[in-house]
DSSP file (Angstrom, degrees, kcal/mol; ACC not computed):
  #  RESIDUE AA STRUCTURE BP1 BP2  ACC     N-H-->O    O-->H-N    N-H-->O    O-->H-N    TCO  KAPPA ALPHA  PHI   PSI    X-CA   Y-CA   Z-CA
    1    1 A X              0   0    0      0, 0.0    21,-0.2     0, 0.0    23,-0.1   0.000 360.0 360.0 360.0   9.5   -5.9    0.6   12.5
    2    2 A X        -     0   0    0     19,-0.2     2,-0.4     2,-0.1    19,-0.2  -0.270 360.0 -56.8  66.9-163.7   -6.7   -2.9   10.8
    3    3 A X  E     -A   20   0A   0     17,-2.6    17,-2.8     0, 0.0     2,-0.3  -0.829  57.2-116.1-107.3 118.6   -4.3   -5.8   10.4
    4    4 A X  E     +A   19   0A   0     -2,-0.4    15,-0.2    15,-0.2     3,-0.1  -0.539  39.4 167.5 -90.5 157.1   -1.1   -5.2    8.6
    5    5 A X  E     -     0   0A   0     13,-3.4    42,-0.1     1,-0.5    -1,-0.1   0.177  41.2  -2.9-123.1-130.9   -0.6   -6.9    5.6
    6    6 A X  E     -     0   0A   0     11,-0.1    12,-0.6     1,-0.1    -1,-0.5   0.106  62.4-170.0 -62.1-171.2    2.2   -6.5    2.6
    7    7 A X  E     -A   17   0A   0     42,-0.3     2,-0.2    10,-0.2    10,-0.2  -0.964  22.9-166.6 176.6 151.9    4.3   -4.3    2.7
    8    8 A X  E     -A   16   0A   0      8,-2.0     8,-4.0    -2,-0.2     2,-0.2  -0.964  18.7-136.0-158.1 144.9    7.3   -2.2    0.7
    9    9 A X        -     0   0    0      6,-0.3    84,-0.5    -2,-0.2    42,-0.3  -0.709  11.6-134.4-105.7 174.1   10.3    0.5    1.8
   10   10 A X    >   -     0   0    0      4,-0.4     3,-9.2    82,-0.2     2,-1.9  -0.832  43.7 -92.2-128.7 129.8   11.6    3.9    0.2
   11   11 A X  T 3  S+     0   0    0     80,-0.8    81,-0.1     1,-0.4    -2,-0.0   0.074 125.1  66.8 -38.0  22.5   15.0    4.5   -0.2
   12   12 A X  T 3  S-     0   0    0     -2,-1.9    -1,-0.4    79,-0.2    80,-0.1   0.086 114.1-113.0-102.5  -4.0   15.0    6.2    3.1
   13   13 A X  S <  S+     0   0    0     -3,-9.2    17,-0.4     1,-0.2     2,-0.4   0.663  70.9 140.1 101.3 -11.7   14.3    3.0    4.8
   14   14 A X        -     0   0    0     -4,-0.5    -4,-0.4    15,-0.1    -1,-0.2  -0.577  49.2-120.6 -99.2 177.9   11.2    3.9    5.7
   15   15 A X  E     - B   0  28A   0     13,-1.7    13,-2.5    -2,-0.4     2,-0.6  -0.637   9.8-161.7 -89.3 137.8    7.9    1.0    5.5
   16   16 A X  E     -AB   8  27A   0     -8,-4.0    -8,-2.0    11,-0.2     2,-0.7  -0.993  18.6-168.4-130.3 112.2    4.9    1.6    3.6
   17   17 A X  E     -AB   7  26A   0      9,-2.5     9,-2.3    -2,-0.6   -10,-0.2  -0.884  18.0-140.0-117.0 104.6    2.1   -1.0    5.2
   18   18 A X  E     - B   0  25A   0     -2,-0.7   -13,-3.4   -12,-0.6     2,-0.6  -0.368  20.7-141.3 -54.9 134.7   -1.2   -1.7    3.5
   19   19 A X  E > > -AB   4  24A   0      5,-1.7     3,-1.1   -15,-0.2     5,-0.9  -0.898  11.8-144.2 -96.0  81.9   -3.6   -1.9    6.4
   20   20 A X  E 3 5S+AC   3  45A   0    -17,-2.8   -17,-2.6    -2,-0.6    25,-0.2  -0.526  83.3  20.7 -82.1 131.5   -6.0   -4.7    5.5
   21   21 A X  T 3 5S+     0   0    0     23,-0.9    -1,-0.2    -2,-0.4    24,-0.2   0.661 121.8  63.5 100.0  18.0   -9.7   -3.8    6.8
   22   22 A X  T < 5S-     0   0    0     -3,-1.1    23,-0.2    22,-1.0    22,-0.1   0.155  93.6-123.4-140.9  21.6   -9.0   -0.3    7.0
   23   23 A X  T   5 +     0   0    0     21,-2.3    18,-2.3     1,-0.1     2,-0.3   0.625  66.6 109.7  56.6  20.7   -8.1    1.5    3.7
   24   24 A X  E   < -BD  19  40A   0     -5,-0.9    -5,-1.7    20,-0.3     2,-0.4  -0.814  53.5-154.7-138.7 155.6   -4.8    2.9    4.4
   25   25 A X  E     -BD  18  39A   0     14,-0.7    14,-1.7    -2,-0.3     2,-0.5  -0.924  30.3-163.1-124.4 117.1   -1.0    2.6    3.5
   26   26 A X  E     -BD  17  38A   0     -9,-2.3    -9,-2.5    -2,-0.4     2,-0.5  -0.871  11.2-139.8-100.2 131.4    0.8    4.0    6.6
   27   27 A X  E     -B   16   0A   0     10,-2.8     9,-3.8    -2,-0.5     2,-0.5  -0.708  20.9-156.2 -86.0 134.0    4.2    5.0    6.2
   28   28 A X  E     -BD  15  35A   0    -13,-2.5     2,-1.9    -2,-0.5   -13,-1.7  -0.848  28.5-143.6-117.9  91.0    6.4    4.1    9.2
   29   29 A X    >>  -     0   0    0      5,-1.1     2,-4.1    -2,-0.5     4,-2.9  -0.344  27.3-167.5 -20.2  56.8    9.7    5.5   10.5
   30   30 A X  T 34 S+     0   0    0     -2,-1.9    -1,-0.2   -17,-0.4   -16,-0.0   0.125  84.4  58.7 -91.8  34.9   10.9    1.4   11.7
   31   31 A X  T 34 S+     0   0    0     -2,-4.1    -1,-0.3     3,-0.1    -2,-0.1   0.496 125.1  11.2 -98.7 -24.9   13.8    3.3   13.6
   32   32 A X  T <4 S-     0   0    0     -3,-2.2    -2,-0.2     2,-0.2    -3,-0.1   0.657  97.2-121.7-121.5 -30.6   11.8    5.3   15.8
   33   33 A X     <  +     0   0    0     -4,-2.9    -3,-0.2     1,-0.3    -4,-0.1   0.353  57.6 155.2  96.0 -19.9    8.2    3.8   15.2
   34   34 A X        -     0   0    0     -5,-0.5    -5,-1.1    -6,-0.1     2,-0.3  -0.232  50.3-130.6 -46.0 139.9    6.9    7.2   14.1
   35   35 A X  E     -D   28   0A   0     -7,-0.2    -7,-0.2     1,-0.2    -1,-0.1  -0.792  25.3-169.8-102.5 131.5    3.8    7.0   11.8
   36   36 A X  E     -     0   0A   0     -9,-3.8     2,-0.3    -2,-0.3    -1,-0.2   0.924  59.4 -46.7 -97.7 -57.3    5.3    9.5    8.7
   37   37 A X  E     -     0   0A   0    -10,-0.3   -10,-2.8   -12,-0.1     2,-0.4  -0.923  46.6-123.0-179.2 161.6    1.9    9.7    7.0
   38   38 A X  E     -D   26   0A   0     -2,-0.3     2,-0.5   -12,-0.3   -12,-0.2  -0.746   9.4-166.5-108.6 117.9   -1.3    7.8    5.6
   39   39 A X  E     -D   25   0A   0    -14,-1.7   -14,-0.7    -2,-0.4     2,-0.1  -0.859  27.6-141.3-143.3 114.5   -2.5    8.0    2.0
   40   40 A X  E     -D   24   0A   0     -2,-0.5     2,-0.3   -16,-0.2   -16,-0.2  -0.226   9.7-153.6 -87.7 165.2   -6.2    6.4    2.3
   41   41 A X        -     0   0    0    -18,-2.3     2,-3.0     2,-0.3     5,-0.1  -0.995  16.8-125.0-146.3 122.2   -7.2    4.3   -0.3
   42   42 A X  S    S+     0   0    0     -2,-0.3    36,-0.3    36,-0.0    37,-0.2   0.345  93.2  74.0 -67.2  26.8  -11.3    3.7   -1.5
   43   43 A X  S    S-     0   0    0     -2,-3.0    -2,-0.3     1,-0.2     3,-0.2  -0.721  74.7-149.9-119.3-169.6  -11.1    0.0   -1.2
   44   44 A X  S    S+     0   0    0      1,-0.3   -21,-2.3    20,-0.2     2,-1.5   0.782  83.1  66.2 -95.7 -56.0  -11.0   -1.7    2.5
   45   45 A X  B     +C   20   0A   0     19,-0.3    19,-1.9   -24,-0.2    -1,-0.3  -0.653  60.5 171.8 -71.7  70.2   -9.1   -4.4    2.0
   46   46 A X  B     +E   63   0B   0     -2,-1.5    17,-0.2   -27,-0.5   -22,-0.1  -0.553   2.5 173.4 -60.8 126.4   -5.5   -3.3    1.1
   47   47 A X        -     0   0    0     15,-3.2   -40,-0.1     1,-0.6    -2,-0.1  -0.448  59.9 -12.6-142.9  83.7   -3.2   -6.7    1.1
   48   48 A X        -     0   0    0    -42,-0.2    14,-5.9    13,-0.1    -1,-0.6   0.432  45.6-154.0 141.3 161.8    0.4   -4.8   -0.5
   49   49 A X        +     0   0    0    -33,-0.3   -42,-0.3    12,-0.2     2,-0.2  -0.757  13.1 170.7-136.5 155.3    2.2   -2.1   -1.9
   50   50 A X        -     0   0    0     -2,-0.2    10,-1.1   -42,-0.1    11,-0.1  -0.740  30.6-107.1-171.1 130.2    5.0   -1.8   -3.8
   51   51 A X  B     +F   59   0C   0    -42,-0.3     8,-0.2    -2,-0.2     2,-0.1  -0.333  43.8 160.7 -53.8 150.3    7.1    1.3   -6.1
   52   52 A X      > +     0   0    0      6,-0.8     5,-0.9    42,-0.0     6,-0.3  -0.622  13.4  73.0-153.1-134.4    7.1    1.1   -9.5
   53   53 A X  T > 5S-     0   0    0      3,-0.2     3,-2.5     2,-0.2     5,-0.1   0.491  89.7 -53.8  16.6-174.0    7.6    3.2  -12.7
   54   54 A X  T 3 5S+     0   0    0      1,-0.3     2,-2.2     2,-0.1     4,-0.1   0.772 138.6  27.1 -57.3 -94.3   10.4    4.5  -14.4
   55   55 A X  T 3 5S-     0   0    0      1,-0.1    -1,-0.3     2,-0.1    -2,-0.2   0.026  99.1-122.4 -55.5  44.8   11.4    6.1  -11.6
   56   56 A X  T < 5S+     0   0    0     -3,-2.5    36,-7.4    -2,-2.2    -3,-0.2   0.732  82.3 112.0  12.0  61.4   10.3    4.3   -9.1
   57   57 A X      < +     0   0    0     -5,-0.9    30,-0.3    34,-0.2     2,-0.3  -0.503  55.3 102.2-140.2  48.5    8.1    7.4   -7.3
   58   58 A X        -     0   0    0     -6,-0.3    -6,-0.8    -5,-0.1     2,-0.6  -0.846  65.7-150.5-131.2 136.5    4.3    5.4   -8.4
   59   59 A X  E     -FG  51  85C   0     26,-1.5    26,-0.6    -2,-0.3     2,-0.4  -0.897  14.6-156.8 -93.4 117.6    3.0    3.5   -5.0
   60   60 A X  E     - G   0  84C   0    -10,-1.1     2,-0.6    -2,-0.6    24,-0.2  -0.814  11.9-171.4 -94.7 148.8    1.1    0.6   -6.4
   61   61 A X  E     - G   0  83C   0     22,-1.3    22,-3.2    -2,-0.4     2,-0.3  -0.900  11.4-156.9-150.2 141.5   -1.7   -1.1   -4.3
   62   62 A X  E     - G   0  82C   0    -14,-5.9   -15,-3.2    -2,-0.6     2,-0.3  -0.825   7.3-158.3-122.2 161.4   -3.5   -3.9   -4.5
   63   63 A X  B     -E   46   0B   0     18,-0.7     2,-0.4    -2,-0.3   -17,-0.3  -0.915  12.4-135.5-126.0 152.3   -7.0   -4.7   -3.0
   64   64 A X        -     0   0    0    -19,-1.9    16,-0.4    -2,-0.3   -19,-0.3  -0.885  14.8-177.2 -89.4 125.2   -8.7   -7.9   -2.2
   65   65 A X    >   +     0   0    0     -2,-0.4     3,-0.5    14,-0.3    -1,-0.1   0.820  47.8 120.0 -76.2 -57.8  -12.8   -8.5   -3.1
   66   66 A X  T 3  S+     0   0    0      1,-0.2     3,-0.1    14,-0.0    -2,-0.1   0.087  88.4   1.5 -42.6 123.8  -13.0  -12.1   -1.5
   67   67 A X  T 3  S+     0   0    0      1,-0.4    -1,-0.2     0, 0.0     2,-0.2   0.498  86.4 142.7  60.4  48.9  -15.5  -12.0    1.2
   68   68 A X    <   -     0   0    0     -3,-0.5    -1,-0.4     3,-0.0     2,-0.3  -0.544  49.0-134.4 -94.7 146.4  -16.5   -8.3    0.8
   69   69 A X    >   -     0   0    0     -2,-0.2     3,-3.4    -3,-0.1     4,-0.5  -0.957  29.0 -91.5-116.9 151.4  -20.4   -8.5    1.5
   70   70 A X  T 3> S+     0   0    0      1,-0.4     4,-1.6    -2,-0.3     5,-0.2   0.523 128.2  54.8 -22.8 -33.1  -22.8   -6.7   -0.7
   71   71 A X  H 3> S+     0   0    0      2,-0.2     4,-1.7     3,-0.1    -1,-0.4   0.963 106.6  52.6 -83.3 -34.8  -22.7   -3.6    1.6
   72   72 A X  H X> S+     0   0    0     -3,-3.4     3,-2.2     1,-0.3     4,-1.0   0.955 111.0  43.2 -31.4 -87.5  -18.9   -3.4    1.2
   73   73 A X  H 34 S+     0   0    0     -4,-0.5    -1,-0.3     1,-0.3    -2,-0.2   0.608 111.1  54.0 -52.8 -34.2  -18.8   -3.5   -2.3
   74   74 A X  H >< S+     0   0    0     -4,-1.6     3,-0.5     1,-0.2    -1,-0.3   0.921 116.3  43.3 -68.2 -37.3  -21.9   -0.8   -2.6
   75   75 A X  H << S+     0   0    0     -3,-2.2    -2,-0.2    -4,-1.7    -1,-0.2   0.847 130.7  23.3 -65.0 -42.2  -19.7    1.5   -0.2
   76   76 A X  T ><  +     0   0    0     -4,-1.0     3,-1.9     1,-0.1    -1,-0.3  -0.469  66.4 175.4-122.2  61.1  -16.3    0.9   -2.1
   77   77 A X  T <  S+     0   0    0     -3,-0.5    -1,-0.1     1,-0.3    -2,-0.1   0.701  76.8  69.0 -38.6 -43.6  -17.3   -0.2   -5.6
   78   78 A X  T >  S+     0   0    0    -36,-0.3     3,-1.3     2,-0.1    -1,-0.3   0.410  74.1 141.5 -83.3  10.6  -13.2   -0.2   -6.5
   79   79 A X  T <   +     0   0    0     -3,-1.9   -14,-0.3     1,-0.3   -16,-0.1   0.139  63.7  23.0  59.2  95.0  -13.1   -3.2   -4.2
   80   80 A X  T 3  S+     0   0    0    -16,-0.4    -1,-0.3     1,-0.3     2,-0.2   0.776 102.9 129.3  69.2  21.8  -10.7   -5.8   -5.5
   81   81 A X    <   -     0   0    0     -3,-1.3   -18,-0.7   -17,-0.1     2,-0.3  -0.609  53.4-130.4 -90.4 171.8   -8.7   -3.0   -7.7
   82   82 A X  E     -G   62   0C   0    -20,-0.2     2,-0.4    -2,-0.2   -20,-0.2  -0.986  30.8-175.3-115.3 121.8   -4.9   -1.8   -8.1
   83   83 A X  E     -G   61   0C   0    -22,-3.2   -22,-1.3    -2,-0.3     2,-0.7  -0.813  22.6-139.5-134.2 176.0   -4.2    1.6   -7.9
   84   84 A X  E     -G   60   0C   0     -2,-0.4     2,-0.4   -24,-0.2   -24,-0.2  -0.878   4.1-163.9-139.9 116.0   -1.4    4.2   -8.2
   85   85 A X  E     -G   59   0C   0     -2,-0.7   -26,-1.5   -26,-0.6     2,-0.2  -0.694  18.7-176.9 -99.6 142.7   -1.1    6.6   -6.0
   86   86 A X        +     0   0    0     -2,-0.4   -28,-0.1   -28,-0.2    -1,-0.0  -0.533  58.6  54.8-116.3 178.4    1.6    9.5   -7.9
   87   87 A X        +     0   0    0    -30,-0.3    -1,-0.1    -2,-0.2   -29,-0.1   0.704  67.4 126.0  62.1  27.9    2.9   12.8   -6.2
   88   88 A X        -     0   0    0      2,-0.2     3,-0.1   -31,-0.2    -1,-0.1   0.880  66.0-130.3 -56.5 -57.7    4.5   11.2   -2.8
   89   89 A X        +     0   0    0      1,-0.5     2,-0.2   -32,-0.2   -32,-0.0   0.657  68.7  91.6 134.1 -33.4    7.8   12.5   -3.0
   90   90 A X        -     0   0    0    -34,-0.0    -1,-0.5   -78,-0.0     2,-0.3  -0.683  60.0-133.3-143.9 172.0    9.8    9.2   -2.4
   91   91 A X        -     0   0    0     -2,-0.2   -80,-0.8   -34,-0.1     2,-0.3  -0.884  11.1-137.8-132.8 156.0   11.2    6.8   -4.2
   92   92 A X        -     0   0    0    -36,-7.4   -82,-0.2    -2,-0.3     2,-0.1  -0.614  32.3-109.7 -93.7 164.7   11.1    2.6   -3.9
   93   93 A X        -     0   0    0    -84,-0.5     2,-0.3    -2,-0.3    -1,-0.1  -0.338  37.4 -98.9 -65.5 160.9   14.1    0.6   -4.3
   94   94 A X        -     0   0    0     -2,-0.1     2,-0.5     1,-0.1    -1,-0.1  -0.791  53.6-100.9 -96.1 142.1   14.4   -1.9   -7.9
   95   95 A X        -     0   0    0     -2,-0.3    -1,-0.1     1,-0.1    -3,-0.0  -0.513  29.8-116.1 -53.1 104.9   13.4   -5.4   -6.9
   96   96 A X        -     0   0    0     -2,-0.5     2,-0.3     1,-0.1    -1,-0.1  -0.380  34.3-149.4 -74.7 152.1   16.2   -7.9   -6.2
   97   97 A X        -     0   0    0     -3,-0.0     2,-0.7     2,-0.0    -1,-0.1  -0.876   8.7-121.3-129.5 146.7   15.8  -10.3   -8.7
   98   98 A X        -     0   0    0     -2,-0.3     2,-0.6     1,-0.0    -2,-0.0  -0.777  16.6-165.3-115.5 140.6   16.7  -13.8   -8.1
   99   99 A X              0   0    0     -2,-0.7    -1,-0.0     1,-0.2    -2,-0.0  -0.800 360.0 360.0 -99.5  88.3   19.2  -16.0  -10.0
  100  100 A X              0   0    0     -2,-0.6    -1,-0.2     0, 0.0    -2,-0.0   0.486 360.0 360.0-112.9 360.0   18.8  -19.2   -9.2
């Protein structure tokens, strides 16, 4: 299932974890441990997620290149992209902002 990496909740509470080395952001029940669903992603290397747009119902994800080898990159060209996955369903939380 890879390594999990960042990571973001939905105003249900529940965890959306980039899977680095496996393509994925799996959404996670954390009360019950239930895997809610998977929305694969063309790079391998997923390192975080996080809502954004006006209404905060956009999944952003970011990917890592560094130390993809030449077959990687031929396999997943988008590789070190950010992408935004739309039509979920759910919404993120706004980002507490710190006042320091």
């Amino acid at each position: 299932m890879g390594r999990p990496d960042g990571m973001t909740s939905d105003v249900d509470g529940n965890l959306w974890i980039a899977n680095w080395g496996f393509g994925k952001i799996i959404c996670f029940d954390p009360k019950t441990g239930k895997k809610l669903r998977t929305v694969q992603i063309p790079a391998m290397r997923t390192t975080s997620c996080c809502f954004g747009g006006k209404n905060l119902d956009e999944l952003y994800v970011t990917c890592a290149s560094q130390g993809a080898t030449e077959e990687e990159l031929a396999a997943y060209p988008m590789t070190g992209s950010i992408f935004k996955v739309t039509g979920l369903g759910v919404k993120g939380l706004p980002a507490d902002v710190y006042k320091g």
